[in-house]
Every structure is written in C-alpha cells, then in structure tokens.
C-alpha positions as CSV (number, residue, x, y, z in Angstrom):
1,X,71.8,91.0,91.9
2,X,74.6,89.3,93.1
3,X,77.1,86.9,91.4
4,X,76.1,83.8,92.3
5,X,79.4,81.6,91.1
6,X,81.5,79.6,93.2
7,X,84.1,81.6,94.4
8,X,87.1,79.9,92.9
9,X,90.8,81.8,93.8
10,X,92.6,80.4,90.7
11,X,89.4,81.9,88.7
12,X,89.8,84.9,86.1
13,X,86.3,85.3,85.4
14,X,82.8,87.0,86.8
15,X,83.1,88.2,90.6
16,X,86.5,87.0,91.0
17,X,88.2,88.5,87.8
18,X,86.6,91.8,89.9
19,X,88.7,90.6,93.2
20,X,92.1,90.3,91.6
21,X,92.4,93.5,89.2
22,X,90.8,95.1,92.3
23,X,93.9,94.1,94.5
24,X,96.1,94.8,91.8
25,X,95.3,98.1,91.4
26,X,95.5,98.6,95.4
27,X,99.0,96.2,94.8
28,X,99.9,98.9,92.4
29,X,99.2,102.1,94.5
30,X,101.0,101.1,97.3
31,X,104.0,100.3,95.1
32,X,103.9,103.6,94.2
33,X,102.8,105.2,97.2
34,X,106.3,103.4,99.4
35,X,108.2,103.5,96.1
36,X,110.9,106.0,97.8
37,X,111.6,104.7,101.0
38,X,113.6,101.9,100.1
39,X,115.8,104.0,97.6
40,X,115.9,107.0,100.1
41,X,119.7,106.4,101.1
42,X,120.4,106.6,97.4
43,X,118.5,109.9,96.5
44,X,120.1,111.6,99.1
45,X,123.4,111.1,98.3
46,X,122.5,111.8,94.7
47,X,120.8,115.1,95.6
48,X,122.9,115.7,98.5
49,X,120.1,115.8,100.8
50,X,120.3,116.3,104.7
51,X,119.0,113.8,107.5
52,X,116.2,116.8,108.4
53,X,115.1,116.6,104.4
54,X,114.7,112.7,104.0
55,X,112.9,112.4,107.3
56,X,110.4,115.8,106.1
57,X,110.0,113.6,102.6
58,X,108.6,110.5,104.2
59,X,106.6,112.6,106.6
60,X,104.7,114.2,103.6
61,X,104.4,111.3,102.3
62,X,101.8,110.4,104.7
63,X,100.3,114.2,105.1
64,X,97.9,114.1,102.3
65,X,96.4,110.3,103.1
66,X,94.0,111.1,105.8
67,X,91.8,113.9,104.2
68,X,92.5,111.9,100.9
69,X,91.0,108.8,101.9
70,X,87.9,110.7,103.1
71,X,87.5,112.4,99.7
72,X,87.9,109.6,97.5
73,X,85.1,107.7,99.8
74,X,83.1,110.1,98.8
75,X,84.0,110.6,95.3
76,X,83.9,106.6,94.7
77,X,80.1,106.7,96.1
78,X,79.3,108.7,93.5
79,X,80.7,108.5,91.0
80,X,81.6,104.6,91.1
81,X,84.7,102.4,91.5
82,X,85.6,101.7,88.4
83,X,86.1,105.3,87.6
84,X,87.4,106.8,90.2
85,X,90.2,103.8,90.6
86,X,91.4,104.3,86.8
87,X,91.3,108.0,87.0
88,X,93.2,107.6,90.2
89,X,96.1,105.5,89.1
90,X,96.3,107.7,86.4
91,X,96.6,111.2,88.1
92,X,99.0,110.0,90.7
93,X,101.3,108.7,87.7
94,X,102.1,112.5,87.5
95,X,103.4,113.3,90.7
96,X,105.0,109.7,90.5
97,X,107.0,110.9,87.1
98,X,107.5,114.6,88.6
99,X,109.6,112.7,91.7
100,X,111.5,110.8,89.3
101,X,113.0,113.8,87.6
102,X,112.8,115.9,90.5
103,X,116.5,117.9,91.2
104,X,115.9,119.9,94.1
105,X,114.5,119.3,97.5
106,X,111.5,121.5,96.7
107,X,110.6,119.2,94.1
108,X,110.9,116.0,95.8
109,X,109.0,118.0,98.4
110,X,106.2,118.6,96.4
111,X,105.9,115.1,94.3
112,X,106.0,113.0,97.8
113,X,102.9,114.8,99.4
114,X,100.7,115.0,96.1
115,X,101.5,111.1,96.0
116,X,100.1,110.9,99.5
117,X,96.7,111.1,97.8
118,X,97.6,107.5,95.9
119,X,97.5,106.0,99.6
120,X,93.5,106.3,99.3
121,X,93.5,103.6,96.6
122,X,92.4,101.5,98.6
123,X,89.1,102.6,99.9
124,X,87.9,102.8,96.3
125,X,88.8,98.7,96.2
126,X,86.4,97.9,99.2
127,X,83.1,99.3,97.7
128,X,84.0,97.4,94.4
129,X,84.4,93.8,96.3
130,X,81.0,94.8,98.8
131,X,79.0,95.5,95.1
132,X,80.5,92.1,93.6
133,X,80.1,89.2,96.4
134,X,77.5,88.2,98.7
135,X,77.4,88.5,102.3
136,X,78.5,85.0,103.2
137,X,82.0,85.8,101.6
138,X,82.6,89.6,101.7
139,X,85.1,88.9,104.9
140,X,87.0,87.0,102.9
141,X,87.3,88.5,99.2
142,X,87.9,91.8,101.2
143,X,90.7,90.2,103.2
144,X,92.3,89.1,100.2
145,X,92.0,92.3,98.5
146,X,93.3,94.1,101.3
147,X,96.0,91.8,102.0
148,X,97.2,90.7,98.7
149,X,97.0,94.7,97.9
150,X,98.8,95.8,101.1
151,X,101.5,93.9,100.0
152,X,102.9,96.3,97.2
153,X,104.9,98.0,100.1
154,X,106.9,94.9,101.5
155,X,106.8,93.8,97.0
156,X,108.8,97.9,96.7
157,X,111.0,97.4,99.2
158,X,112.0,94.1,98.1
159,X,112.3,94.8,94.5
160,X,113.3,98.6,93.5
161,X,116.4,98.7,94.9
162,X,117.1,96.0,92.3
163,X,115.9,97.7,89.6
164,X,118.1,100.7,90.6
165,X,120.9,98.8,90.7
166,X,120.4,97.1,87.5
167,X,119.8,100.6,85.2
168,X,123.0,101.7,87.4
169,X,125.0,104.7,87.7
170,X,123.6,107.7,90.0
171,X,120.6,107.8,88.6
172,X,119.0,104.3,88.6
173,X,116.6,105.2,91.8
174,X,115.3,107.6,89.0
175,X,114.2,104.7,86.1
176,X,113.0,102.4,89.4
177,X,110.5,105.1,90.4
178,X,109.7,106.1,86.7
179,X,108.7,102.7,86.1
180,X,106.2,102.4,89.2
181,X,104.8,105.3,88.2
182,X,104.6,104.2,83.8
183,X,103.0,100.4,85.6
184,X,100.1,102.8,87.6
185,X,99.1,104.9,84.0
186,X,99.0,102.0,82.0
187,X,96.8,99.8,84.8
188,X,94.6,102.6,85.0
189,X,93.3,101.6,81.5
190,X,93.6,97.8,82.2
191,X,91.3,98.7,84.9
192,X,88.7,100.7,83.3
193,X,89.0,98.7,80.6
194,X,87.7,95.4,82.3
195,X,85.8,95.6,85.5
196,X,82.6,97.1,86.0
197,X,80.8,98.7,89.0
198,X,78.2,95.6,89.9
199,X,77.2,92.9,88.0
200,X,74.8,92.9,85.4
201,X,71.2,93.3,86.8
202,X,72.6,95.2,90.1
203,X,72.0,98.5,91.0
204,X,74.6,101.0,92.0
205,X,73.0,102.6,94.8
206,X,74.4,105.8,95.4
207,X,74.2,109.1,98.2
208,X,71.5,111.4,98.0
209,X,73.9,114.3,98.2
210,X,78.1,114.7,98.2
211,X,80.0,116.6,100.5
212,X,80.2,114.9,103.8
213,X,78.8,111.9,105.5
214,X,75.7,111.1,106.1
215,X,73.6,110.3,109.3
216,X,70.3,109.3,110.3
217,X,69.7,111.2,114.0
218,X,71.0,114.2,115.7
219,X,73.0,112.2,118.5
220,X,74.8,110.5,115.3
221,X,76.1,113.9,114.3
222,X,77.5,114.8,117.2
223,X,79.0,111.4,117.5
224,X,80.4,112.2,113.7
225,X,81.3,115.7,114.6
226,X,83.8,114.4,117.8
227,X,85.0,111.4,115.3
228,X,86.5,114.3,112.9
229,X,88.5,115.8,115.5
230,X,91.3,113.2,115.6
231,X,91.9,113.3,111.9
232,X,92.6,117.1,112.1
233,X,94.7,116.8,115.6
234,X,96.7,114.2,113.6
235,X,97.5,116.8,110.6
236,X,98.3,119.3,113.4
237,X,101.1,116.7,114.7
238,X,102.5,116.1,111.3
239,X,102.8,120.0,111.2
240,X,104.9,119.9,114.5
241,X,106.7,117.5,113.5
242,X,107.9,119.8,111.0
243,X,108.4,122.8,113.0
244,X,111.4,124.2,115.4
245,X,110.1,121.6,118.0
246,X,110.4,118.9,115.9
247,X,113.0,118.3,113.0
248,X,113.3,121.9,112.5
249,X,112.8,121.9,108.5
250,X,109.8,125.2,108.7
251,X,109.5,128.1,110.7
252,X,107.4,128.6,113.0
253,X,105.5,131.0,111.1
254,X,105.0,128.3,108.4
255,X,103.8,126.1,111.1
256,X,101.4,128.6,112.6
257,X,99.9,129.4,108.9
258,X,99.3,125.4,108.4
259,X,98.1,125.5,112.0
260,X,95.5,128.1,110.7
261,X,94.8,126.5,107.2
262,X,93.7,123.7,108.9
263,X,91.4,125.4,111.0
264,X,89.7,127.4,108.6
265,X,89.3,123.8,106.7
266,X,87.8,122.4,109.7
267,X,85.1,125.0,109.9
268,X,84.2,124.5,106.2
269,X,84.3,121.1,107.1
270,X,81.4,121.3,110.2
271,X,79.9,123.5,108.6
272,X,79.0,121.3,104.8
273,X,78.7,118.4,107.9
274,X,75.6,120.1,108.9
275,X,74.9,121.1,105.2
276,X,74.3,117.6,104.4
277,X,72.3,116.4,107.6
278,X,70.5,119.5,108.8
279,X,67.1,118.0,107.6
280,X,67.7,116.3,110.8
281,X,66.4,119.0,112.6
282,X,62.6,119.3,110.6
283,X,61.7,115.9,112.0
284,X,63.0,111.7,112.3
285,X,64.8,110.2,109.0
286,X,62.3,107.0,108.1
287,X,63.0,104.3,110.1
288,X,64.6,101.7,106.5
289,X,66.8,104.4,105.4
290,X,68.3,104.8,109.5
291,X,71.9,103.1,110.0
292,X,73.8,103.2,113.7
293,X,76.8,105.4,113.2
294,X,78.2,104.2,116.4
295,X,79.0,101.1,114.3
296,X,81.2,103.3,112.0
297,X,82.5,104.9,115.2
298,X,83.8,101.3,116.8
299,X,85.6,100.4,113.4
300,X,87.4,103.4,113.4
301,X,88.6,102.6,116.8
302,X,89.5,99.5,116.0
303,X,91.3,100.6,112.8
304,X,93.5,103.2,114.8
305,X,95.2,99.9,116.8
306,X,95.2,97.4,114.1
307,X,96.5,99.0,110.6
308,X,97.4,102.3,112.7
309,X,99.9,100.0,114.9
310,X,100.9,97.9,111.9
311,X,102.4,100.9,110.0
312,X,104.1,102.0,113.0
313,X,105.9,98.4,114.0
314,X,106.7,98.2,110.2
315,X,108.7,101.5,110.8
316,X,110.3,100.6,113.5
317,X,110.6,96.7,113.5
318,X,114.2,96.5,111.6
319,X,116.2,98.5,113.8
320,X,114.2,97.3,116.9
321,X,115.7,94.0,116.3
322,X,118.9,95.0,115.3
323,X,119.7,96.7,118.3
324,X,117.9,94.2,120.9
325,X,120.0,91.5,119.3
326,X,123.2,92.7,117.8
327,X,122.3,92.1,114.1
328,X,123.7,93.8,110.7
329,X,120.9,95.9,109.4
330,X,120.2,93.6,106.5
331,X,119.4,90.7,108.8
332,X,117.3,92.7,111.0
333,X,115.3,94.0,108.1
334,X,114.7,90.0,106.9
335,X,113.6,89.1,110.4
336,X,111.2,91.6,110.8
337,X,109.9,91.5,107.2
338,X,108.1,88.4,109.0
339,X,105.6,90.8,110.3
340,X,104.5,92.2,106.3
341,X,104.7,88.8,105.1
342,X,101.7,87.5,107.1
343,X,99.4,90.1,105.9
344,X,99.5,87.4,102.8
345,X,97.4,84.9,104.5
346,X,96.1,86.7,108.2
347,X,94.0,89.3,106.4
348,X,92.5,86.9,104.2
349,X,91.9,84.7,107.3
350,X,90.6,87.4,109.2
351,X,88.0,87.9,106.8
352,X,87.3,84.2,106.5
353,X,87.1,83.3,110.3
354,X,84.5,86.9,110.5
355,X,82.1,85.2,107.6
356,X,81.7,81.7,109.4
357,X,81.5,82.8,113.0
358,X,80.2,86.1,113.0
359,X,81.6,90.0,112.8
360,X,81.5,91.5,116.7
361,X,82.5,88.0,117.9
362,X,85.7,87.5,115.6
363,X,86.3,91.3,116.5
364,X,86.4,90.2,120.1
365,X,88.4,87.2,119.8
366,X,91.2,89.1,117.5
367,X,91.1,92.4,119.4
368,X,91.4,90.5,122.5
369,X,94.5,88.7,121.1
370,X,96.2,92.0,119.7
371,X,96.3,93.4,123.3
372,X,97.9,89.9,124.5
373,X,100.2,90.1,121.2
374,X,101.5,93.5,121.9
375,X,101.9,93.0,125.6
376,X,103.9,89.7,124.4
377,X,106.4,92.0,122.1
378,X,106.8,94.4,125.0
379,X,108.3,91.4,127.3
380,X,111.1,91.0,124.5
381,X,114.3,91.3,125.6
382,X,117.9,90.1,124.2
383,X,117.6,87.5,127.0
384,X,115.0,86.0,124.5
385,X,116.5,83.7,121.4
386,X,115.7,85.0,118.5
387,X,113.6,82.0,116.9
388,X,111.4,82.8,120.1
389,X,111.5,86.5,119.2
390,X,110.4,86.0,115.6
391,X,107.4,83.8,116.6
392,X,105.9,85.9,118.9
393,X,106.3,88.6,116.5
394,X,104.8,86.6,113.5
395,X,101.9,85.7,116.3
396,X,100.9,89.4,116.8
397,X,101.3,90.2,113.8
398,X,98.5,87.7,112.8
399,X,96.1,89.2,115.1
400,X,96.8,92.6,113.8
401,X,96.2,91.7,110.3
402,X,93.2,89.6,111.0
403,X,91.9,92.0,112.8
404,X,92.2,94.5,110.0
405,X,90.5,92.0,107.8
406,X,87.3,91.4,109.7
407,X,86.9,95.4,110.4
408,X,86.7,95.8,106.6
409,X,84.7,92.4,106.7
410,X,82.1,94.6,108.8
411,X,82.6,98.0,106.8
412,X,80.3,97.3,103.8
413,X,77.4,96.1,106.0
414,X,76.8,99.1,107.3
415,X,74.7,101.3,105.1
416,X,75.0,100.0,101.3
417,X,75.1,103.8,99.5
418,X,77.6,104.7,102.1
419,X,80.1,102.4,102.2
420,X,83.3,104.1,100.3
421,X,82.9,107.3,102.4
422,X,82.6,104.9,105.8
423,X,85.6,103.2,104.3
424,X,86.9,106.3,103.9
425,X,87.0,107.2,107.1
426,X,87.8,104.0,109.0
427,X,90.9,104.0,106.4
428,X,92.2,107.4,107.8
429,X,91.8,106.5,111.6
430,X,94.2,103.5,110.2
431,X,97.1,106.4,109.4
432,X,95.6,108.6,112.5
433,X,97.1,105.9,114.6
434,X,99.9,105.1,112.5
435,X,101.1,108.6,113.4
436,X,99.6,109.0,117.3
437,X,101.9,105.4,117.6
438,X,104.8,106.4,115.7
439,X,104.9,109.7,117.7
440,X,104.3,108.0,121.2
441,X,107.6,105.6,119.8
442,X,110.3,109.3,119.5
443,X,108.8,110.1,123.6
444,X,109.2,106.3,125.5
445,X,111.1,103.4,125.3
446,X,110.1,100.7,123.2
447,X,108.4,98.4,125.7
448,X,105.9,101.8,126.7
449,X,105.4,101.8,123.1
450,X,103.8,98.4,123.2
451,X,102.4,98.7,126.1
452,X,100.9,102.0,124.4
453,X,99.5,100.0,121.3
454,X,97.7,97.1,123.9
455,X,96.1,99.5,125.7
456,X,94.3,101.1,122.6
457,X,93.5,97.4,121.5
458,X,92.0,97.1,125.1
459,X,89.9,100.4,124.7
460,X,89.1,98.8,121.1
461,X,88.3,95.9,123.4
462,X,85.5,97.5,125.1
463,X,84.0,100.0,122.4
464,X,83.1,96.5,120.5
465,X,80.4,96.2,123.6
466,X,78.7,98.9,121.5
467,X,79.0,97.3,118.3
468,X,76.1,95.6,116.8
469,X,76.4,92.3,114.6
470,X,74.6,93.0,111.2
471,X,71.6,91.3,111.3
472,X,68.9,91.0,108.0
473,X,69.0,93.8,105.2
474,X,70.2,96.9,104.1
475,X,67.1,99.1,103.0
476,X,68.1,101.6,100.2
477,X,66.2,103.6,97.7
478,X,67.1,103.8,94.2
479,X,66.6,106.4,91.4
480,X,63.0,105.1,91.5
481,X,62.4,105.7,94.4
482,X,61.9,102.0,95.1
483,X,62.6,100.2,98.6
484,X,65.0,97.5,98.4
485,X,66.1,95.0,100.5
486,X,69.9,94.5,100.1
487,X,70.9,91.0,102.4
488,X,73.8,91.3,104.8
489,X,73.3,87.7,106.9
C-alpha cells in the first residue's frame, strides 16, 4: 500500500523523509566515490606519483562500477534497500580509510578500484523511492533523488580541497578523504536506523531466484544475452587503456590475463543467464507475470547517451573551455561547472515533465533535444562570446539531465520484483558510455566528439519507436502465491 500524503519537499516525514535520506545516502557515495579527483594534484606531489599513475588511479576508479552496479541490483532485490544501502556505505568506508593512509602507489591502486563498487549506491536508491511513491509522482521523487544525489561529485570538488587546506601541511588531502569516508560509516547507521523498505501494509515483492536477470520469452534472452556484451567490451577497453597501447602502466601479459579473466567471467556469466531462465524452454511464462525486455533494452540505450555523455563532458568541459577561449584554469572550471549545476533542478524536472505528459513522449521530446544540444556544442568556436557559449552549454545540459531523469522515471515500471537489477543495468550502460565517449574524445577532435554523442542520442531517438508507454498494472505474486495488481498509470 502506498503512501498516500501530499508530497510536500520541505517535509521530513512518511514517504518523503524516505526521499531525502535516500538522496543523501546516494549524496554521500558519490562524495566518496570522486573524493580523489579534486585533491589528485596534491597526492601526487606528496607521494611523488607519475602522470601514467594518476591517470591509472582515476581509471580504476571507474573499473569496478559496471559489474558493481549489476550486483548490487540484484542484491538490493533481495535482500532489500534499506539493507543493502547501510551495509554498503559501510563496507566502502574501508577502502575509503585504506586510500587515506595509503603510501605507495600499489595502495592507492588498490583502495580506488574497491571504491568503484561505492558508485553502485545509487541503484539501491531507485527501488527504495519506486516501493515508497505512487505512480503519478515516481518521475519526479526519482529525479530529485537522482539529481540532488548526483550532486555529491560537483559538492567534492567544491569542498575537499578546502578541507585539505584547512588541516594543512602535506598531508591534509589525507584528513579530507578520511572524513568522507568517517561521514559514509556513520550514515550507514542513520540509514538503517530510519527508513524502511515500503510502507506499512506494503509488500516487498521480491525475485523468484538470484543470480541473473530475469525474462519472460526465449527472444527476450537473446535480446539480454547481446545487451551484456557491451558491459564486458567496455571492461576490455579499460584494460587497454592500461596496457602498452595505452598509458603503458601493465604489461601486456597483465593485459592479456585480465583479457582472459574477463572471459572466463563472461561464460559463468551466460551460463547462470540461462540458469535462471532455462524453464523457458519447457513451455510459455503465464501471461501476468510476462514483462517486455525490449523496454529495459531502450533505457539502456538511452542511458549510454545521457548520463554516459554527461560523465564524459564533465571530464572534459574545463579544459575544453580553457583552451577555446584563453581562460586560466580556475575560470574555466567555474564556467563549465554550469553543466553539474543543472542536474539540481533538470533531473528533477525531467521526472516531473515524464509524470504529467507521459514516459515514451517526454523521452522523445528530451532525446530529440540532446541530439540538437550536442550538435549545438559542436558548432562552438572562440568566434562565439562566451555568455553565448555558457548558454548553449547550460541548454544541453538540461536535456541531458532531464533525459536521465525520465529514463529512471520509466525504470521502476517495468516489472515491480525486478526493478534494482533493471536499474542495475541501465546504471552500468550510463558508465559503458561514459567510457565508449571518453575514449572516442583521446581519437577526434572535439567537434567529432559531439557530433559522436548526437548521433547515439539520434540512435536513442529511434530505439524509443520500440518502447512501449506503461499502461495499467504490474502483476506480481507474493510469498502467498497471491496475484496482485500493482498500478503504474
């Protein structure tokens, strides 16, 4: 049973006390999961560490997200939210602590891809919010927690190089990043401590068996089996990246045996895949328990060009702008911190615009507008003024955002036992396109790289022709065995 209050922002209480310790525990996450980057000019003069080390430390950073967000899907659907958040926040203090007193490169190593797993915080977040609010305003208490979470990396950037410099002396990057990690222990007890998985009456519906994904037909496992490829291509890139061809930091060797890890972690992969669905194959799944996983296909896509593209243009925005118009680094970075800032209000207003008017046509109208954004960015030049500059930016960047807030507006709608482990995966093909971008950005110039990003929106463009607008209910079955009726219009 849902909670039927009015939902009330400046409210502490029922549903929406849920909504804001949920986005502060995602806040919280990313905090700690981009808590180096802005102190990584400091640590490496401390430690003495190379250009080839920094840039292999924020590229494990990321290694670990992608199957980690998959994981904790599927560990959230079972086991619940509130659990698996706290526990979560908790663990990933550890590596967050063993970073912080790290002293060689090996260390530091180590720490930063364990804290990759941290990055799938937010998954857990989204089936919370889909178990506490009804239909009619999921769009837009997801888009706030995404947004308002999201936010923890523009909130690190801005403030831990302050705290550094106020503890002082050499090691002050070492009490900043202490601290994140001392703020995401204790939280993890606030957490568990105060929310709980649905509201009183509800029932947590869970999957019938953990290890993989779900589907309801044979053609739907295919479809799921081509949807994992990308994630493991993209984990085979981050491994180049790290070889002789790349920044040179492992032997080839090393390379080859990750190359082979990862295959060998594929087959187990496929082969628990068909574990989990291979009563397929005795006969048709009931027609209320069947779900489209095309859906979950077409928000993937969309995903890779909205928060895949965002994390890339973050990377690169700063000295984009510095170099196109001749600005000190600091200036640059205030400019295009325009771009994080809107995720404040456009995610939020993503999800609002997809409860009033409907998912696949606000998907259409902001997909449609992130191709036109991007294409705008790529006809930047230092011809432009910079007021102009900034605007267009700030104008793409809405789409972006509010595109990412009415995909997750459409995630939870989708099959009700399900949804961290869809979540799960539509998070990943966010960083799958974060790197497939960020890597097309070190081959072409940075108009290609636009043109790159509005051509995936444009394919995004067209797989929404496949997407179907949830209509009705959700059937599940619970520990009963009882049909019920779960409303999603």
């Amino acid at each position: 049973m849902m909670s039927n209050e009015k939902f009330n922002l400046f409210s502490f209480s029922g549903k929406m006390k849920i909504m804001h310790l949920s986005w502060m525990a995602f806040f919280i996450s990313f905090v700690v999961w981009f808590n180096a980057a802005p102190l990584m000019g400091v640590i490496a003069e401390s430690l003495g560490l190379s250009n080839g080390q920094v840039k292999t430390l924020l590229i494990l950073n990321v290694a670990l997200t992608i199957p980690a967000r998959v994981i904790i899907g599927m560990v959230t659907d079972k086991f619940g939210p509130r659990l698996t958040y706290s526990i979560l926040l908790a663990v990933c203090s550890l590596p967050c602590f063993m970073f912080a007193l790290g002293d060689s490169f090996e260390q530091l190593a180590l720490a930063r891809f364990l804290l990759g797993f941290i990055g799938a915080g937010f998954v857990v977040g989204i089936r919370m919010v889909s178990e506490w609010f009804p239909a009619n305003e999921l769009g837009t208490a997801e888009g706030i927690y995404g947004g308002w979470g999201n936010f923890g990396s523009a909130a690190a950037a801005f403030t831990l190089p302050v705290i550094a410099i106020f503890f002082g002396g050499e090691n002050g990057w070492r009490y900043a990043i202490g601290l994140t990690g001392l703020l995401s222990l204790v939280f993890a007890f606030i957490y568990y401590f105060n929310v709980t998985d649905t509201p009183k009456g509800s029932t947590y519906f869970k999957p019938k068996k953990i290890g993989a994904l779900e589907v309801t037909s044979k053609g739907d496992l295919l479809l799921l089996i081509i949807m994992k490829l990308p994630m493991y291509a993209t984990l085979g890139l981050l491994g180049w990246k790290l070889s002789p061809s790349g920044i040179n930091m492992l032997t080839q060797e090393a390379v080859n045996l990750i190359y082979a890890g990862l295959g060998v972690v594929l087959l187990i992969d496929l082969y628990q895949t068909y574990q989990i669905n291979k009563h397929l194959f005795d006969g048709p799944v009931p027609e209320f328990e069947r779900y489209a996983f095309k859906q979950v296909a077409v928000l993937n896509v969309l995903y890779f060009s909205t928060f895949g593209s965002e994390l890339a243009v973050v990377s690169m925005l700063p000295l984009y702008f510095a170099e196109t118009f001749e600005l000190g680094l600091a200036q640059a970075g205030m400019l295009a911190s325009t771009y994080a800032f809107m995720n404040l209000a456009s995610r939020p207003g993503g999800g609002w615009i997809s409860d009033r008017f409907g998912r696949k046509p606000t998907l259409m109208l902001l997909t449609a507008g992130l191709a036109l954004g991007y294409l705008g960015m790529a006809q930047i030049t230092s011809e432009w003024s910079l007021p102009l500059a900034v605007v267009m930016v700030m104008g793409c960047s809405f789409f972006v955002q509010s595109g990412e807030g009415a995909v997750f507006a459409a995630v939870p709608l989708i099959k009700r036992r399900l949804t961290g482990q869809i979540a799960g995966m539509t998070g990943a093909y966010g960083n799958v396109g974060a790197v497939f971008f960020l890597t097309v950005y070190s081959l072409v110039s940075t108009q290609a790289f636009f043109y790159v990003i509005a051509a995936s929106a444009v394919l995004g463009l067209i797989s929404l022709l496949f997407l179907t607008e949830p209509k009705g209910h959700i059937s599940e079955v619970n520990d009963k065995g009882e049909v019920t009726l779960i409303s999603v219009s």
